[in-house]
Structure formats: C-alpha cells, structure tokens
N, C-alpha and C positions, 0 to 999 in steps of 0.2 A: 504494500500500500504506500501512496504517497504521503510521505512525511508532512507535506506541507498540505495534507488534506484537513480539514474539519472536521470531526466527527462530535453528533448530535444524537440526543435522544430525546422524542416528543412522548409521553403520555396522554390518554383520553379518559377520562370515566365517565359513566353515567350510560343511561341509554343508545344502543348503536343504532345506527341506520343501515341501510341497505349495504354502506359501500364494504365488502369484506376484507380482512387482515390477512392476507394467506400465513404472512409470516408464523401466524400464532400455530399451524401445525407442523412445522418445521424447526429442525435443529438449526439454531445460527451456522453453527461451525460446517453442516454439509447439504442442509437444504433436506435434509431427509425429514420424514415422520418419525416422530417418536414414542414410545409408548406412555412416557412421561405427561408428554403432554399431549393429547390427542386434538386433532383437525376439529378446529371450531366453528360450526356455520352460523353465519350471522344471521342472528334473528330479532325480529323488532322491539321485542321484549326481552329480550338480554341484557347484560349490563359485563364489561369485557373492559379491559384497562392495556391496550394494545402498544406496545414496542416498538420504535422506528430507528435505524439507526441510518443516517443520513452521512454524506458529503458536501461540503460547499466548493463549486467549479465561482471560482470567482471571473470578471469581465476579463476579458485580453488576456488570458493562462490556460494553462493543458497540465492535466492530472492523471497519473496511471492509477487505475481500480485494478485489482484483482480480488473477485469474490467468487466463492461456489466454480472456483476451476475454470471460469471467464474472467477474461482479461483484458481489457481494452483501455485506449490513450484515449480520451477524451480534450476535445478541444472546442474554447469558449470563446469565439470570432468579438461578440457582441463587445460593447464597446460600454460607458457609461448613460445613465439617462437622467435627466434632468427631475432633480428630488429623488431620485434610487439607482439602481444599476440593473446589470443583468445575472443579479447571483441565482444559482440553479443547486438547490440541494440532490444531490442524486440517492436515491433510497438505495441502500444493499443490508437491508433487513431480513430479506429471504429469496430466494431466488428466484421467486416469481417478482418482486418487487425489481428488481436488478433485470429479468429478461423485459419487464416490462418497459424498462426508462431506454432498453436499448432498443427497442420497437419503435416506441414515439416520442425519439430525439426531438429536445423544443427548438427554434429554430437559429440557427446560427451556430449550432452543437454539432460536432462531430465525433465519432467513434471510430478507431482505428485497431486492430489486433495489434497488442504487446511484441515490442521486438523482440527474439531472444535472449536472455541472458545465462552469460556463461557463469561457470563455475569460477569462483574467489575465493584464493587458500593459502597457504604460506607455511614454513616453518617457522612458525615463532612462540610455541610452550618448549623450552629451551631449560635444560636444568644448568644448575650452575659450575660456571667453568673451571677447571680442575688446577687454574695456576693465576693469579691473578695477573702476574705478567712475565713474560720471558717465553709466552707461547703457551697456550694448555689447549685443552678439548672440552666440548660439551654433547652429547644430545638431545637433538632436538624434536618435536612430533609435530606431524603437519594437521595443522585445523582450519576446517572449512567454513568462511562467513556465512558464505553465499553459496549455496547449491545451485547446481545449475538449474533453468527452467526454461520453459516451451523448449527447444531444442537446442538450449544453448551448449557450446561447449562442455564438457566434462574437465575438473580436475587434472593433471598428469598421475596424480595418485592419489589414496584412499586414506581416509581420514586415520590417524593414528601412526600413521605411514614415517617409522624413524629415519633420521642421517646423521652422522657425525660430521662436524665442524670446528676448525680451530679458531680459537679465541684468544684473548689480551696478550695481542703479540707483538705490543709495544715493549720497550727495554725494560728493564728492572733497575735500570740508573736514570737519572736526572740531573743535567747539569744544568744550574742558571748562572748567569754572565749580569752582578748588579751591577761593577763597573769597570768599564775596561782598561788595561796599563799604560802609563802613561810616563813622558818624562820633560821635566822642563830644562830648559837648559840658561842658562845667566851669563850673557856675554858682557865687557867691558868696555863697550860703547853705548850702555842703558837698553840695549832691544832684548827679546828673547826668541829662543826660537824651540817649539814644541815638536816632541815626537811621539806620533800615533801609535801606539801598538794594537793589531788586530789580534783578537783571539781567535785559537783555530781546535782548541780542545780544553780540557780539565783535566783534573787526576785528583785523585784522595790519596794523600802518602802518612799518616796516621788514622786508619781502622774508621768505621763507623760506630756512633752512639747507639743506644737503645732504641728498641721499634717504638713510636708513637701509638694511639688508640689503632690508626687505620696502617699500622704493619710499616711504617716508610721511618727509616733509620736516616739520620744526619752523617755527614763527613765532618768528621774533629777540626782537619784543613787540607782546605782546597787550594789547589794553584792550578794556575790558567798557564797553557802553551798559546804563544802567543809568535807574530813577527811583525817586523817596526817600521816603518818608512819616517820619513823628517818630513816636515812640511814647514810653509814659510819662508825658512830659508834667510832671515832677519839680520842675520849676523855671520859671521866667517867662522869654522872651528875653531881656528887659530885664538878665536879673541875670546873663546868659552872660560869662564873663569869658575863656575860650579853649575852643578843641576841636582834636579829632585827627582827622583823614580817612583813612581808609583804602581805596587806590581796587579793593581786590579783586587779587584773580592768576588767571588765566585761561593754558591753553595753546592754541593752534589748530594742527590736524595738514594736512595735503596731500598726497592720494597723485597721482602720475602717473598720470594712465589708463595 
C-alpha cells in the first residue's frame, strides 16, 4: 500500500436502508466468508453498524492500492475546484467495494495494473567481527525486505542464505601529526630564515601505555621521520649565527585486535 495513502474508517448506526454493506460478510484480510461473521442482508428493519475502510486519491497525485490480490496505480488528473477539490476516497473494505470503484472510475481517475516489483535483500544481520582491527571475519544472513510480487524479479538467494566477509581491516596503529618539525634559523644581519620539515612516518620507541575503556593503548613517545627543504632563503648560511629545532609532536594509538 501506498505510504502516503489515507486511511479512514466511517461508522453508521441506527436503521439501514436499502443500500447493502457486502463488506460485513467478508474477511478484511481475503475477501472471503467467514463463519465468524456470516453474510448480512440488508433489511429495513435492521439496525447494522457497518465498517469502511477508505483511501484518499488526492487532486494532481497517483497512488498504488493493493487489496484482495488486485493491484492497481490509480491516477487523479483532476485538478483543484473553487471552495473544494477533487479528493476521491476509494473504499477497499471488501472486495466487492474495491471491484466496485474499479468498474465506475469517477471521472478524470484512472487505473492502471501495478508494475512489477522485484525482490529486495541484502546481507546485513551480520554477527560481530572476530578482530576489531588488523583484519577479522564475520557472518552474515541474507534478509528479504521486499518479496518479490506480480512477476517481479526473485532474490539471487533464499532468505537465511549465509556468507563470510572480512571486516575492520583498517591498521591496528594510528598515527596523528599535531605539529610538524621545524627549524628557525638567526642570521647576523637581523633576517631569518625557516626550515620546513615534512613528515613522512612515526614510530613508538618506548612501548605503549594501558588499553583505554575502548581497547586503544597510547605511545609513551613518538617521533616523527621527517625530510626538510629551506624556504625563504632571507639570509646566507655563512651569516647563520644560531637556530631553534623543533622536532614536531606526534601521538600513535594501538588497539588490541
């Protein structure tokens, strides 16, 4: 059914008229008789509290019905009218009510047979993965949204349907670069002149700390590899009279598989 359908329920009591309910001998869910409730004929002295269950086709919009194993796109041309519209409740209370609105569409209503639709599924109840990072496995079972209907497509395979898959197979290290090394240099004609050093990796050369709540260990200390170009260019070597080095700060992380 379409999502962005209405659904409505009118009640009556009191006295019926002529005009009959079929729905009341019929199961909602398949249009059958049931023994529950048996086939009511409307009599003028009765008194019946009858069920409707409706959709609203609003102006200018098309809605798929599917009821009682009929299926059809409905589309509402009509446009708005001055103090109302052209909204059209379509009854699918019971299958006569439903064969009925598709006999005598009101006018500017159309009905078209439901395109196929295929089957929609995936692998994604997935248990959890056997290493949280450095590479591990999981499997997973394939579940079906969406079954296929009127002739759509079928699935590749059948609900429950396992596979293995590998998972979190990003590194087990982390390096971050907060800042990178550096060196100034102080020449003796008041300029200076700066040298860039890029970083090009990390290393932990005293051991990691204890795991955190979520398993991720610190490096005691890190040092950056790093290589240096000059820039600027301010002053002559010859005239360098001192510099400041700075070798960068770096964190590196480690989880536990």
């Amino acid at each position: 059914r379409d999502l962005d359908a209405e659904t409505r329920t009118e009640s009556c009591a009191g006295p019926s008229t002529q005009s009959t309910w079929v729905s009341f001998g019929h199961d909602s869910r398949r249009g059958q008789q049931t023994a529950a409730s048996p086939a009511i004929e409307d009599r003028p002295d009765s008194r019946m509290t009858p069920t409707r269950k409706e959709h609203r086709l609003q102006p200018k919009s098309s809605m798929e019905i599917d009821e009682f194993g009929i299926c059809r796109l409905l589309s509402n041309a009509n446009g708005m009218l001055n103090g109302g519209s052209h909204n059209y409740f379509v009854p699918t209370g019971s299958l006569h009510d439903w064969q009925q609105f598709l006999t005598h569409l009101p006018a500017g209503v159309t009905a078209a047979p439901c395109a196929p639709q295929n089957c929609v599924g995936g692998y994604s109840d997935c248990d959890e993965c056997s290493s949280r990072c450095g590479g591990g496995s999981q499997v997973c079972r394939y579940v079906i949204s969406q079954p296929a209907k009127r002739g759509g497509a079928p699935c590749p395979v059948a609900a429950g349907h396992t596979q293995s898959s590998t998972c979190n197979m990003h590194s087990c290290y982390s390096c971050e670069v907060h800042e990178y090394p550096y060196t100034i240099y102080n020449c003796s004609d008041g300029t200076g002149q700066i040298g860039y050093h890029h970083a090009i990796g990390c290393g932990c050369s005293s051991g990691y700390g204890p795991p955190d709540a979520g398993g991720r260990r610190t490096c005691l200390s890190c040092s950056l590899a790093y290589w240096a170009t000059n820039a600027g260019h301010l002053c002559a070597p010859a005239t360098v009279v001192s510099q400041v080095h700075n070798d960068g700060r770096c964190y590196i992380y480690y989880w536990d598989p």
